[in-house]
C-alpha positions as CSV (number, residue, x, y, z in Angstrom):
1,X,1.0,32.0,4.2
2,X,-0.6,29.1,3.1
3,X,0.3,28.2,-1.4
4,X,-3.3,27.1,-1.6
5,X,-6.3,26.1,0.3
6,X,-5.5,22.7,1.5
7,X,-9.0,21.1,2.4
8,X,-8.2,16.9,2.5
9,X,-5.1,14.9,2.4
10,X,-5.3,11.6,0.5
11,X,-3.1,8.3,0.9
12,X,-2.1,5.1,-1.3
13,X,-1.7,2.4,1.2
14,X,0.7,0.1,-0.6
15,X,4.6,1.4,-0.1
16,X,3.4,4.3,1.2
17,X,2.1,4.1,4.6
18,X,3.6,1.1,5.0
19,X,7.0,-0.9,3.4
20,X,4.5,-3.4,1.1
21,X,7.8,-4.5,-0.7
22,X,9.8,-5.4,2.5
23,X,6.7,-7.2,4.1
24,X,5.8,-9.0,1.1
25,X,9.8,-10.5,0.8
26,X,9.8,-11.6,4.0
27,X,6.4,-13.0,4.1
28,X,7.0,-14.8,1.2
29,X,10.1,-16.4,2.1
30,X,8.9,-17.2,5.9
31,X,6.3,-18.9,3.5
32,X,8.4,-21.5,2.2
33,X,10.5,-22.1,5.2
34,X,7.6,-23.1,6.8
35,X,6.5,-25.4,3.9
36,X,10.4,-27.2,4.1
37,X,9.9,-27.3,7.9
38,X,6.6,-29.5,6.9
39,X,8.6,-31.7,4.6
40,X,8.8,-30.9,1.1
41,X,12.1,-31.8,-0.5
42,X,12.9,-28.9,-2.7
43,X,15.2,-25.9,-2.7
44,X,14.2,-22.9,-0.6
45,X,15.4,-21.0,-3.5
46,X,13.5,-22.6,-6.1
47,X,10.6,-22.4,-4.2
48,X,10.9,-18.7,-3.9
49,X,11.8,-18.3,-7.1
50,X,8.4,-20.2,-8.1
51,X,6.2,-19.0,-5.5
52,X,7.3,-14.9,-6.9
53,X,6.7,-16.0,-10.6
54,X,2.9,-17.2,-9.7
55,X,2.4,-14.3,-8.2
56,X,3.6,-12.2,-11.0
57,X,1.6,-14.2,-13.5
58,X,-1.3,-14.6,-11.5
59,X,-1.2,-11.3,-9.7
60,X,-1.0,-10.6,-6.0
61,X,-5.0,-10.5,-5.5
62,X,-4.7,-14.4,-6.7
63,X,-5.9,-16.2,-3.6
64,X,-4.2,-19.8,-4.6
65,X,-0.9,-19.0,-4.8
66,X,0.5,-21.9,-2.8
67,X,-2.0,-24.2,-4.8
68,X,-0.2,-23.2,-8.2
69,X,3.5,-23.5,-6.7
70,X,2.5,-27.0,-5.7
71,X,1.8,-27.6,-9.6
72,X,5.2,-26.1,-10.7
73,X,7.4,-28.8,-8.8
74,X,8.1,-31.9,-9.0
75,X,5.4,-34.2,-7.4
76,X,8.8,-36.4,-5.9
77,X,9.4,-33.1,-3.6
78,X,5.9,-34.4,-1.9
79,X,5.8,-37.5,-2.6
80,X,4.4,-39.7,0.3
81,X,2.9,-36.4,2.1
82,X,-0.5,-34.5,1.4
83,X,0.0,-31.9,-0.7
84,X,-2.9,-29.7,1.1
85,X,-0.8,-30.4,4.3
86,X,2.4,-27.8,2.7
87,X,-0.3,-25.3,1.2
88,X,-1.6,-25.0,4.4
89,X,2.0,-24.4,6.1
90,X,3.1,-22.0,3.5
91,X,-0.7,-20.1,4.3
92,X,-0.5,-20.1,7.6
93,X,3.6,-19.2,7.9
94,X,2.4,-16.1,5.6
95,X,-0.4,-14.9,7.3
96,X,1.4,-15.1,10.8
97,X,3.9,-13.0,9.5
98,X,0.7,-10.4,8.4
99,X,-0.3,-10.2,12.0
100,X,3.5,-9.6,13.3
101,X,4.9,-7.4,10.3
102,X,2.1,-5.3,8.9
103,X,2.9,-1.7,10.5
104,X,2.4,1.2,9.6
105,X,5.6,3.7,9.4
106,X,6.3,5.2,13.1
107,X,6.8,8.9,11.0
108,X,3.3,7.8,9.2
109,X,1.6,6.9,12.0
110,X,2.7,10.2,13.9
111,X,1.8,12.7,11.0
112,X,-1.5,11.2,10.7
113,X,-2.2,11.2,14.1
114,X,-1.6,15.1,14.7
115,X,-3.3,15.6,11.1
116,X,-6.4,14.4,12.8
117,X,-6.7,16.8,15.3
118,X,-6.7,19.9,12.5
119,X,-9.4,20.9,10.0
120,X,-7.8,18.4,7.4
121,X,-9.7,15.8,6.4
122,X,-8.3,12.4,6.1
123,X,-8.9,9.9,3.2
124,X,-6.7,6.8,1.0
125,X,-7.7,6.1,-2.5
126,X,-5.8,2.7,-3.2
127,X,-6.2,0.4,-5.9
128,X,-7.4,-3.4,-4.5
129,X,-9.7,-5.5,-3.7
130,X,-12.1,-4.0,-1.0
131,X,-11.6,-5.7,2.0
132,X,-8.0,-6.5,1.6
133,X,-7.0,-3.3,1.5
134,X,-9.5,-2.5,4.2
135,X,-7.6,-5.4,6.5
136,X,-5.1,-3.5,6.0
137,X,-6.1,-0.1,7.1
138,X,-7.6,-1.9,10.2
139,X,-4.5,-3.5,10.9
140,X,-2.6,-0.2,10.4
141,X,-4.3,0.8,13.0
142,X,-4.9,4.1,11.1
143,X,-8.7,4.0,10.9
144,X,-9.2,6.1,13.7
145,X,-7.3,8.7,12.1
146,X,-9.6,8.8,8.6
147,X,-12.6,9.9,7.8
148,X,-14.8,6.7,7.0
149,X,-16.6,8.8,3.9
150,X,-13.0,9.8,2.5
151,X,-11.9,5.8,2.1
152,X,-12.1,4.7,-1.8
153,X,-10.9,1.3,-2.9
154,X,-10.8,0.6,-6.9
155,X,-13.3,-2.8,-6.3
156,X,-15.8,-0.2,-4.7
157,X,-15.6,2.4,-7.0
158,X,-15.6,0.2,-10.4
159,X,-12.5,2.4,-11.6
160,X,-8.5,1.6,-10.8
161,X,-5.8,3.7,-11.5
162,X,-3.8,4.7,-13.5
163,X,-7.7,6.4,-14.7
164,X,-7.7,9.7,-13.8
165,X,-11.5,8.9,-13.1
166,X,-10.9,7.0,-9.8
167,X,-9.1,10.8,-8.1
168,X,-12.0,13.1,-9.9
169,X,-14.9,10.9,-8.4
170,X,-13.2,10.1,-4.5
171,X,-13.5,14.6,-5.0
172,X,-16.7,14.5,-6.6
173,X,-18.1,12.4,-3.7
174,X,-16.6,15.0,-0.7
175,X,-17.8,17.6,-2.4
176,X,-14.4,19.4,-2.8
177,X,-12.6,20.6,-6.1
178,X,-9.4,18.6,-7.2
179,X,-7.2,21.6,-6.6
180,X,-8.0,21.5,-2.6
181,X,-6.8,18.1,-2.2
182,X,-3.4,16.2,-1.8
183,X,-2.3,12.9,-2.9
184,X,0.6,11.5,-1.5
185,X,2.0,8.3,-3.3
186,X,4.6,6.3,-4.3
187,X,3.8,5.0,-7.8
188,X,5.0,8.0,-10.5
189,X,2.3,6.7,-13.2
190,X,-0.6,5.6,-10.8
191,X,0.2,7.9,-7.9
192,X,1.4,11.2,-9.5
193,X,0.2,11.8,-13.0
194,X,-3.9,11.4,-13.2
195,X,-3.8,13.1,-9.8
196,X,-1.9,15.8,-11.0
197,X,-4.0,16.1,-14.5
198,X,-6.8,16.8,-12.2
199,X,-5.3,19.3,-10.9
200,X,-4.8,17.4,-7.3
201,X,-1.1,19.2,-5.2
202,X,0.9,15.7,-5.8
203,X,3.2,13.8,-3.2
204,X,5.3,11.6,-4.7
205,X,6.7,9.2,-1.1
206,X,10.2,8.4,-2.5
207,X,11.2,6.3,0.7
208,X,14.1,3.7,0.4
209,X,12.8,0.1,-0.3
210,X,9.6,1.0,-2.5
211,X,10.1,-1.1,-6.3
212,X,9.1,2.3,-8.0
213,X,11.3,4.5,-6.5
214,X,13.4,4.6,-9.5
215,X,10.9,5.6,-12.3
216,X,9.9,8.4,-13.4
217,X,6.3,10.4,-13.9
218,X,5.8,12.5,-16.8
219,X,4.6,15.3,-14.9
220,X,6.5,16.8,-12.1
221,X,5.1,16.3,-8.7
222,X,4.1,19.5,-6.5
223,X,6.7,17.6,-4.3
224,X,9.0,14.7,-3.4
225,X,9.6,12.7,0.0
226,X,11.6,10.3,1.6
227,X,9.6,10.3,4.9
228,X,6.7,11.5,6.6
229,X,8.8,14.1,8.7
230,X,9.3,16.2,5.4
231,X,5.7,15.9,4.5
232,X,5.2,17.1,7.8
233,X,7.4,20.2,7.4
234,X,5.7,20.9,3.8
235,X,2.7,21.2,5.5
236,X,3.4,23.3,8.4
237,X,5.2,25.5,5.6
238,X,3.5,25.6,2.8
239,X,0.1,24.9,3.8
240,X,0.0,26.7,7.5
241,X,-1.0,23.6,9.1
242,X,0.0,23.6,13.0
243,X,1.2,19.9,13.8
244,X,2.7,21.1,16.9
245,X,1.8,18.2,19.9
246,X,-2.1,18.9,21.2
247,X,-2.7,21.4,18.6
């Protein structure tokens, strides 16, 4: 028998439904190979090294990354070339690898897609600006799969986590108490405790690869996960949810 009544299911986006960490490496350093390819005399090393510290200092919603690296190096690793020419490389190289890279996990993709056709209803509460995180639900291909009233992004809502605030109001709005809903997550202090001091079940998505997966929450999560196929088996569990094929 079901543990409690489970009404919605919520997701983060970032290094949880998909490997943000891995893309963003590889992105990143795809960047400044392209940017050497163009001509710039410099290290690919450096350059990386560089190009991570703007976007540490400047934050990953910063939209001139490339603009700032070009200001941290010597101006004799362009001299003779247009500087706008490299930014444009290292832009382009990056968002290329967006369109090739940016997948949701296979075991994601699968659990949601069976979720759907139960009475669960489907939401992500992710902290971001609006339509960068909504690019990347579209290009998730996962939109399908959600209910459009059950998607809150921090921009939209005027609240980011870690505030409890953002979880009690994406509730508020469905019309459904914290204790029927589910986050799953991967970020202990944004992801698991404000949920959980709702009184939302908490997931905490402990898969290989995410940058948080060795901290630590100061409340205890309902449960922990290394994949979507033991959420899966929670849920069928726990929560009497049939997620057999065509239910």
């Amino acid at each position: 028998m079901p543990s409690r009544n489970l009404t919605t299911i919520f997701f983060d986006i970032d290094d949880t439904l998909f490997s943000t960490t891995v893309f963003a490496e590889k992105a990143r350093r795809n960047a400044v190979e392209a940017m050497i390819r163009a001509g710039i005399r410099a290290d690919r090393e450096l350059l990386l090294k560089e190009l991570n510290e703007v976007i540490a200092e400047f934050s990953s919603n910063y939209d001139k990354h490339f603009d700032k690296l070009m200001l941290r190096i010597p101006p004799s690793s362009y001299a003779g070339m247009n500087p706008a020419f490299l930014v444009a490389s290292g832009v382009m190289a990056y968002h290329e690898t967006k369109s090739q890279e940016l997948k949701v996990h296979d075991d994601a993709y699968l659990l949601l897609r069976d979720l759907a056709r139960t009475r669960i209803r489907l939401g992500i509460i992710s902290a971001g600006l609006t339509i960068k995180q909504m690019e990347k639900i579209v290009r998730l291909k996962i939109y399908e799969f959600l209910d459009p009233m059950a998607i809150f992004i921090s921009e939209q809502m005027g609240i980011s986590k870690p505030n409890p605030k953002i979880y009690l109001k994406a509730c508020q709005e469905l019309g459904i108490s914290p204790e029927s809903a589910m986050y799953v997550g991967d970020h202990p202090k944004n992801d698991i405790d404000p949920p959980k001091k709702i009184g939302m079940i908490t997931v905490w998505h402990r898969r290989g690869g995410s940058k948080h997966i060795q901290e630590a929450a100061q409340s205890i999560p309902d449960y922990t996960v290394t994949n979507f196929l033991e959420l899966r088996e929670i849920l069928v569990r726990d929560f009497g949810l049939d997620l057999s094929a065509g239910s």
